[in-house]
Steps between C-alpha positions, in 0.01 A plus 500: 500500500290847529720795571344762687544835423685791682192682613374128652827454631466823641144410647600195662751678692290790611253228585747326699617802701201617608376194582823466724450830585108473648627196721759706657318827506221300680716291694748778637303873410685738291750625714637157600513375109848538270475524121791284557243222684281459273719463198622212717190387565393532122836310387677813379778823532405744645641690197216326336213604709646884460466405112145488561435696791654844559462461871290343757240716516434431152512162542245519824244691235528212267369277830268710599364509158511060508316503863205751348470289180463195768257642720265638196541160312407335908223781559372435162468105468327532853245732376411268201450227746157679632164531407477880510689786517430599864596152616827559271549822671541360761652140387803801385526639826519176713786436247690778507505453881615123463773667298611691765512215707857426301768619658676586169209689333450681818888610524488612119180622447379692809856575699741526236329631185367853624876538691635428211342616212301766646107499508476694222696250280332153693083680444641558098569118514240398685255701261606301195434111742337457817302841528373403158397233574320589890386841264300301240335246790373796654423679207238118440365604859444830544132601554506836544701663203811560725832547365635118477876625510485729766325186703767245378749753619360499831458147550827403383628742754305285754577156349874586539439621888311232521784227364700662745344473824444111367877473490525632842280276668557182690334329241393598201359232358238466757457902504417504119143417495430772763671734292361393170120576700620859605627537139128389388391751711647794439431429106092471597572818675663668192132425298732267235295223546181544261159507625321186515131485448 
């Protein structure tokens, strides 16, 4: 039998929380969601879960953190899936917006996180995963010399508006592709996508 280590011991248990945690969070919001629920949930104390956490908010960062390094890994594997990078521009955006489709990414990500956190905190985040990621893609399509993070910036800004009016709709689903054409469109109108001859 392999004995694990403290620090692995340690990992599994963070692991465990915040997975417990990013169920509830997403379930319930913030407000609604106990350190003492999700050490339940994870199969703990809550003594424990202050072991690893010193508070909630701390332990919402830590899911915040998870649903970025989702969405880039998501945003990322979609990308790879076309033949060039304007059509993975775009591949990107249509799923981000799926994303926010989710009930649970949509509570954490775009309600919770800036309330939370504060925007200053969730853009430092999002810098190091998903505006990476949308900042090199239209960094691959800019034709004009433009500045590629100022641009992400901006069309995050209108991806997340955007993943929000989806949630509000009557359905979503069916309003995606309408929203994923105005999306194309206002990248065309940004001069990202190069110039074909």
């Amino acid at each position: 039998m392999i004995r694990r280590t403290q620090a692995e011991r340690s990992d599994a248990t963070t692991s465990k929380l915040v997975a417990a945690a990013q169920q509830l969070f997403g379930r319930d919001g913030y407000a609604a969601t106990t350190i003492g629920a999700v050490a339940t949930v994870a199969g703990m104390t809550k003594g424990a879960a202050y072991h690893h956490f010193l508070n909630k908010a701390t332990l919402f960062r830590e899911v915040f953190i998870r649903e970025q390094e989702e969405i880039s890994a998501a945003l990322l594997s979609a990308a790879a899936q076309e033949p060039d990078p304007w059509a993975a521009l775009l591949r990107g955006c249509q799923t981000f917006l799926e994303h926010c489709l989710d009930p649970g990414f949509r509570q954490i990500v775009l309600l919770d996180g800036p309330a939370v956190l504060g925007w200053e905190a969730v853009r430092e985040i999002q810098r190091d995963h998903t505006l990476r990621v949308l900042t090199e893609g239209v960094r691959a399509v800019t034709a004009d010399g433009g500045d590629p993070g100022i641009r992400s910036q901006l069309i995050f800004g209108a991806l997340c508006e955007a993943g929000m009016l989806l949630a509000r709709s009557g359905d979503p689903r069916g309003d995606l592709p309408a929203v994923v054409t105005e999306a194309a469109r206002l990248l065309s109108s940004l001069s990202l996508e190069p110039h074909r001859t």
